[in-house]
N, C-alpha and C positions, 0 to 999 in steps of 0.2 A: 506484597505489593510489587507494581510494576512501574517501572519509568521509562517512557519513548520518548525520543526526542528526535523530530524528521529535521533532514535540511534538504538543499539542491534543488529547491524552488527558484523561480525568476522568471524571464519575459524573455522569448522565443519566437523566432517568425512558423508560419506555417508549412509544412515538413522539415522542420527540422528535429533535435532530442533534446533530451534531457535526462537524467540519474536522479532519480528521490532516492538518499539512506534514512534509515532508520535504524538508530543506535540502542540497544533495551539494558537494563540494569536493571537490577532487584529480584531476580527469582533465575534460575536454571535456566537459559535461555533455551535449550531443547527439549524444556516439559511441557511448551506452549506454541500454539499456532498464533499466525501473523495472516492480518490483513491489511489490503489496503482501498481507502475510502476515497469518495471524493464530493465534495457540495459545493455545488456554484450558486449565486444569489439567487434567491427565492425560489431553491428549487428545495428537496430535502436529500438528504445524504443517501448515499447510491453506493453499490459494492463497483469496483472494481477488477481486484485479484484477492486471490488465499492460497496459504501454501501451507500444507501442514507441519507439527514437530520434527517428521522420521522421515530420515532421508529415505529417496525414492518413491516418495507419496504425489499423488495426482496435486498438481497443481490448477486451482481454478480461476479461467478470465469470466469480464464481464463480455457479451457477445460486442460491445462497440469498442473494444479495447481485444479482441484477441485479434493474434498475430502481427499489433505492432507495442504491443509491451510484456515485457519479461519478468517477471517477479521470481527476485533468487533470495537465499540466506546462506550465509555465512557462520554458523554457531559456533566457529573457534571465537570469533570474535565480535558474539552477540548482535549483527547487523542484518537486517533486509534492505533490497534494493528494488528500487521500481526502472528499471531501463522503460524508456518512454520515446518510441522513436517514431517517425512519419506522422507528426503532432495537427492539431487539428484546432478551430478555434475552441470548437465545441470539448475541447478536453479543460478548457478553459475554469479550474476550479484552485478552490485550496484542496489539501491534499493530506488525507488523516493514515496513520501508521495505527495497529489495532493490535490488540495481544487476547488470546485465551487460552485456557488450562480447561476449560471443558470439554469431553470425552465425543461431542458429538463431530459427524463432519460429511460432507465438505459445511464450512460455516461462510453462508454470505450473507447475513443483515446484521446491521450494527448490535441488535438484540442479540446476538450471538456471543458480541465482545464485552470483554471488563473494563478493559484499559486500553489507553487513547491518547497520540499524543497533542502535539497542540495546535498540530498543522503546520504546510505550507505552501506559499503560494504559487500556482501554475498560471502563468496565463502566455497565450497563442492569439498572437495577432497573425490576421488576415490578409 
């Protein structure tokens, strides 16, 4: 089993940033890739970024999110980060951290992931 836990959610004007971490416990934290999601009301859940286990692996954006967010990991000390900068209403969601130990990749739909953590909240006012 896996356990995510995001924080670094809040209320932000537009261009400005913000850091989502995401903390993992319960398995090898370098045997599993990290994603990260995002759903805003009444929409469904939408990939963002993925990064794989092995350092030096391609990292993938969503096209309305590359080149203003950075998705890093850390595996001394089990965390991903979502840098999130020149913000936008439309980023306007909560914000899901994702974990998998499956072999395939790049992985960007939620059916990709096992584990989830419980979200947090983004929002960009106008």
């Amino acid at each position: 089993q896996v356990q995510l836990a995001e924080s670094g959610g809040g209320l932000v004007q537009a261009g400005g940033s913000l850091r989502l971490s995401c903390a993992a416990s319960g398995r090898t934290f370098n045997s599993y890739d990290m994603g990260w999601f995002r759903q805003a009301p009444g929409k469904e859940r939408e990939f963002v970024a993925a990064i794989p286990r092995w350092s030096g692996g391609i990292t993938y954006y969503a096209d309305s999110v590359r080149g203003r967010f950075t998705f890093s990991r850390d595996n001394a000390k089990s965390m991903v980060y979502l840098q999130m900068n020149s913000l936008k209403p439309e980023d306007t969601a909560v914000y899901y951290c994702a974990a998998s130990f499956g072999s395939s990749w790049p992985k960007q739909t939620p059916s990709d992931y096992a584990y989830w953590g419980q979200g947090t909240q983004v929002t960009v006012s106008s």
